[in-house]
C-alpha positions as CSV (number, residue, x, y, z in Angstrom):
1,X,122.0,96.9,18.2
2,X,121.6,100.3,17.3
3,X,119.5,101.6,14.2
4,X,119.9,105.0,12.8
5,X,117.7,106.4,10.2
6,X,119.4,108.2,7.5
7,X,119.9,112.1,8.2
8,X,117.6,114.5,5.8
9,X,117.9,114.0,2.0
10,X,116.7,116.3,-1.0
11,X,114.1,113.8,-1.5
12,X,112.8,114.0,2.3
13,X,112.6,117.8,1.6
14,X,111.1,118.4,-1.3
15,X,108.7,115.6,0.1
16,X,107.5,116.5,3.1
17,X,106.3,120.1,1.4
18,X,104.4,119.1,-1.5
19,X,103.5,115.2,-0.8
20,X,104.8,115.1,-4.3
21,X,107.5,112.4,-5.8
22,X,110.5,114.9,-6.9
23,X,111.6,112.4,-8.9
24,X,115.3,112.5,-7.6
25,X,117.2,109.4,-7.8
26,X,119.4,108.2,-4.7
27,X,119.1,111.6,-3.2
28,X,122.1,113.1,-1.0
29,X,121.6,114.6,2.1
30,X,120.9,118.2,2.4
31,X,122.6,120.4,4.8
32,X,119.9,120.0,7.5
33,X,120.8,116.2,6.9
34,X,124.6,116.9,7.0
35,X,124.3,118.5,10.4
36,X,121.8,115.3,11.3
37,X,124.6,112.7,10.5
38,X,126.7,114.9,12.8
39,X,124.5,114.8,15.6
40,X,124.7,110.8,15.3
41,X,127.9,110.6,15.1
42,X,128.2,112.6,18.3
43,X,125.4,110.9,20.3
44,X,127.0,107.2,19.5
45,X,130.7,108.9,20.4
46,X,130.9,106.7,23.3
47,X,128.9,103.7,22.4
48,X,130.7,100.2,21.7
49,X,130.3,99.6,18.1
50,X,132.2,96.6,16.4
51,X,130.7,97.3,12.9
52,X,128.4,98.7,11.1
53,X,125.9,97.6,8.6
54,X,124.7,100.3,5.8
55,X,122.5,100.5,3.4
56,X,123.9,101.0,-0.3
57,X,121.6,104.3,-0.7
58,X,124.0,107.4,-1.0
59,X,121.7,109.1,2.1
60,X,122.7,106.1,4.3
61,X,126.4,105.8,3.1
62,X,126.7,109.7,4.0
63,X,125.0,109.6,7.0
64,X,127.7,106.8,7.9
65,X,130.4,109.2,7.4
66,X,130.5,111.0,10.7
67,X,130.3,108.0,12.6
68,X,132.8,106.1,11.1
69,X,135.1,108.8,11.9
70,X,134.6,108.2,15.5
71,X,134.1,104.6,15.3
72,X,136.9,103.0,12.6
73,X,135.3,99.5,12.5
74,X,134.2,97.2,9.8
75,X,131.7,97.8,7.4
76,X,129.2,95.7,5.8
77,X,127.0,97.2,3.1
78,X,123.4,95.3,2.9
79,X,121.1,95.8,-0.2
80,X,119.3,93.1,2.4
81,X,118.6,96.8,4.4
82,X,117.5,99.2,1.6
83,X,114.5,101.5,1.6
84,X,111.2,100.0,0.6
85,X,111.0,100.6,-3.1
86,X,108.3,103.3,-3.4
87,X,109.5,105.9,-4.9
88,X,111.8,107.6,-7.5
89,X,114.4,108.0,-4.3
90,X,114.2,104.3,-4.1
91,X,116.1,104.0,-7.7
92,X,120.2,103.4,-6.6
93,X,123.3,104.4,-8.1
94,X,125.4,101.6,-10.0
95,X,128.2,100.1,-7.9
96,X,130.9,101.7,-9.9
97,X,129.2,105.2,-9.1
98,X,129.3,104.1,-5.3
99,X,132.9,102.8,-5.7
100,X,133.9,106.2,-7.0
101,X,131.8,108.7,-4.7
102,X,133.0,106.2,-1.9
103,X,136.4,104.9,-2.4
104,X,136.9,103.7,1.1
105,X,133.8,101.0,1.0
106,X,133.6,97.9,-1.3
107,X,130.4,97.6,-3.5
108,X,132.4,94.7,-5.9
109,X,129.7,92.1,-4.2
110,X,126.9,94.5,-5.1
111,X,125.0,93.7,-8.7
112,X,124.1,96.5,-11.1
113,X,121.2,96.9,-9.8
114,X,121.4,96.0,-6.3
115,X,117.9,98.2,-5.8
116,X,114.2,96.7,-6.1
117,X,112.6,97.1,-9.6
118,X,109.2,98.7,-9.5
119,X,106.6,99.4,-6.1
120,X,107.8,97.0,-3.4
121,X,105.1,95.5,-1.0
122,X,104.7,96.3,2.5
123,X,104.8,92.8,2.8
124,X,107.8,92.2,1.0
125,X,109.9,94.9,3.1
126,X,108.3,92.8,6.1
127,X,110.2,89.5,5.0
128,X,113.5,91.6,4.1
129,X,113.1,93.0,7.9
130,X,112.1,89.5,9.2
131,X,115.4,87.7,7.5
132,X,117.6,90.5,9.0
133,X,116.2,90.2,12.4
134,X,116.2,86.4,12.4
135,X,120.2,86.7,10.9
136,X,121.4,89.6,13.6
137,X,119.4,87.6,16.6
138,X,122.1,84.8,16.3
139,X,125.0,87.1,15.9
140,X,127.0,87.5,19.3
141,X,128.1,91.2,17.7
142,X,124.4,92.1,17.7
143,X,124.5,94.4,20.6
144,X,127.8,96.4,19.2
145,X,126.5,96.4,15.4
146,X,125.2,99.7,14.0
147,X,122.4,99.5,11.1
148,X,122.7,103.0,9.2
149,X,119.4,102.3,7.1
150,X,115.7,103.5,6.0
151,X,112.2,104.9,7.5
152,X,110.3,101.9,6.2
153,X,112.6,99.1,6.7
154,X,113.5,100.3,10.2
155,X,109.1,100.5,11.1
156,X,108.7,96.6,9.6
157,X,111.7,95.6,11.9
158,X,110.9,97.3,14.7
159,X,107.0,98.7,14.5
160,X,108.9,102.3,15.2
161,X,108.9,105.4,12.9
162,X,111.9,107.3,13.4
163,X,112.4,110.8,12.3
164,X,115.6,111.8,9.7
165,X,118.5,111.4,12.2
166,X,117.1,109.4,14.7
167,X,118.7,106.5,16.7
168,X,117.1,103.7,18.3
169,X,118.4,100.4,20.5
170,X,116.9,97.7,19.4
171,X,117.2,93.8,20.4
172,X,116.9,91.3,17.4
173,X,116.7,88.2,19.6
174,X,113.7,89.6,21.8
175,X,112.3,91.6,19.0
176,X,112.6,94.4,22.1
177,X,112.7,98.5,21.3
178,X,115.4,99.7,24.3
């Protein structure tokens, strides 16, 4: 499968300068972020993809974008795949809010709140990662599916850290970084 990490948000750049919680709620991209998606979207042009898994966050829905202009395929949004609740950036946007900033996905099978509430532990992101990998390792799709997700979730499922924009093939079944 491949994983892609969520281009740049307002939240990763605020952030990354001050090591200080801006206190922005399910942050959009910025333009650096845009351009990021963009970039994705162009480097999986020619892969097979036969759906694609995102994470409810507006960052990962926006970083989707791009690529589901290339790739028209199914879409599955996961709250299974959110961030690891941490931070003010881990607080989501209703369903209805989703619905209406993205009329072409369906968020009726979300809850409310569909986000942690309060610090999530490292270990349970770990057993969020561990029942995704255990579910996409018996999937016969595994190797065409596309997980638009998070820097956290993404390191407990795969030990890697990847940067704002950054793709990785990954095998569920071998637990193997490609």
């Amino acid at each position: 499968m491949f994983l892609l990490r969520h281009g740049q948000s307002y939240f990763n750049l605020h952030f990354n300068a001050t090591r200080v919680d801006p206190g922005i709620h399910d942050p959009e991209l910025t333009p650096l972020g845009v351009e990021q998606a963009a970039a994705a979207a162009r480097q999986l042009a020619d892969a097979h993809l036969s759906r694609i898994i995102i994470s409810p966050f507006t960052r990962a829905l926006q970083t989707a974008q791009p690529v589901l202009a290339i790739h028209q395929v199914p879409v599955k949004i996961m709250p299974e795949v959110r961030e690891q609740a941490a931070f003010a950036c881990d607080i989501g946007s209703h369903p209805e809010v989703l619905a209406n900033r993205f009329p072409q996905h369906d968020f009726r099978h979300l809850p409310p709140q569909w986000w942690h509430d309060g610090i999530e532990t490292a270990e349970e992101t770990s057993a969020r990662a561990t029942a995704f990998r255990e579910l996409m390792a018996g999937r016969d799709d595994r190797t065409t599916t596309l997980l638009v997700g998070h820097w956290a979730f993404i390191q407990a499922l795969t030990g890697v850290s990847l940067a704002n924009g950054e793709i990785l093939e990954y095998e569920p079944a071998d637990h193997a970084v490609r």
